[in-house]
C-alpha positions in Angstrom: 7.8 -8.1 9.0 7.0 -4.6 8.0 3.4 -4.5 10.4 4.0 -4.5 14.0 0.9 -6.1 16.1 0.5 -6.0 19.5 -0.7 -2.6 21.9 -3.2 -0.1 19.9 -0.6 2.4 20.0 1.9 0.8 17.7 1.6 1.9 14.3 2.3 -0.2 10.9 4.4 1.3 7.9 1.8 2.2 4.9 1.7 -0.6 1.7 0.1 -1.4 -1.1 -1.2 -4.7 -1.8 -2.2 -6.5 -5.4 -6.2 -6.2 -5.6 -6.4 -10.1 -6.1 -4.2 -10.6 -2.9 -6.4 -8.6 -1.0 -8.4 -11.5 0.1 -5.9 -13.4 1.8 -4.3 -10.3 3.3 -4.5 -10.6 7.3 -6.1 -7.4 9.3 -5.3 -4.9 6.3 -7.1 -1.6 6.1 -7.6 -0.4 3.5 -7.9 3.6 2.8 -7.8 3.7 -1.1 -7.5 2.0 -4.4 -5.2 3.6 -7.0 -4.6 1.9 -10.9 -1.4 1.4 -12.3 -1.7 3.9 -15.3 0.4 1.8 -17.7 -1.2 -1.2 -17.3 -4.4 -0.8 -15.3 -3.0 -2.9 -11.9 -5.3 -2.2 -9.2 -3.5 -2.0 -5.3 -5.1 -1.4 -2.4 -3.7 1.2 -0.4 -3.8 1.0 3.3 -1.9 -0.2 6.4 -1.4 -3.8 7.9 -1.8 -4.2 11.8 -4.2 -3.3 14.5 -3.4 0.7 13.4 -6.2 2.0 11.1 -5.0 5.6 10.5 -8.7 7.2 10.2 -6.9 10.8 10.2 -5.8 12.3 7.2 -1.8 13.3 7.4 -0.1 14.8 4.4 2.2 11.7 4.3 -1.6 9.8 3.6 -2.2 12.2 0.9 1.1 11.3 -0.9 0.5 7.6 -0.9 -1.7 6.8 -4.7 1.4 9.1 -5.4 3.9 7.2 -4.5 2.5 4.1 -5.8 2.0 5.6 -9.0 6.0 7.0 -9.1 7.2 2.6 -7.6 4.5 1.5 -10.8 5.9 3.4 -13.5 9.4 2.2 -12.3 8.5 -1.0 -13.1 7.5 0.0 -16.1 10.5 1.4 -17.3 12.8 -1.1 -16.0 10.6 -3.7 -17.7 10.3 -6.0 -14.3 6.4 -7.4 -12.8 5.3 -5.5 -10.3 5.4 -6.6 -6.3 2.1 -7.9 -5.2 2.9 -6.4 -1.9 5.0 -2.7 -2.0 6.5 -0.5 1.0 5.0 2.7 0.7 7.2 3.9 3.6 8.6 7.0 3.0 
């Protein structure tokens, strides 16, 4: 499982998750929203776990970036896109 629970100091690896997921998603933070630009998917960007990140890091600011870079992949290789994507780096 990519989210580790337990102690407050454990951390959880950044993901994006389908907007219509969302709901059923357990103890997900979420920090942003970013559109697939080809197709107008919406993911919610954030981090599963007790670990809500509230601090801006350059790694956070990458993130919709990221996304964006995984979504057009798809794209191109003509495949769906994940309903839950790894945004570790």
């Amino acid at each position: 499982m990519l989210a580790k629970s337990g102690s407050p100091a454990e951390t959880s690896n950044p993901v994006a998750i389908w907007d219509k997921e969302l709901p059923s998603a357990e103890s997900f933070a979420v920090q942003t929203f970013e559109l697939c630009t080809w197709c107008g998917a919406r993911f919610g960007i954030g981090y599963q776990g007790c670990c809500t990140h509230q601090e801006s890091s350059p790694e956070q600011l990458e993130l919709p970036k990221r996304l964006t870079e995984i979504l057009a992949k798809d794209h191109r290789q003509d495949r769906a896109h994940k309903h839950f994507i790894d945004l570790d780096f």
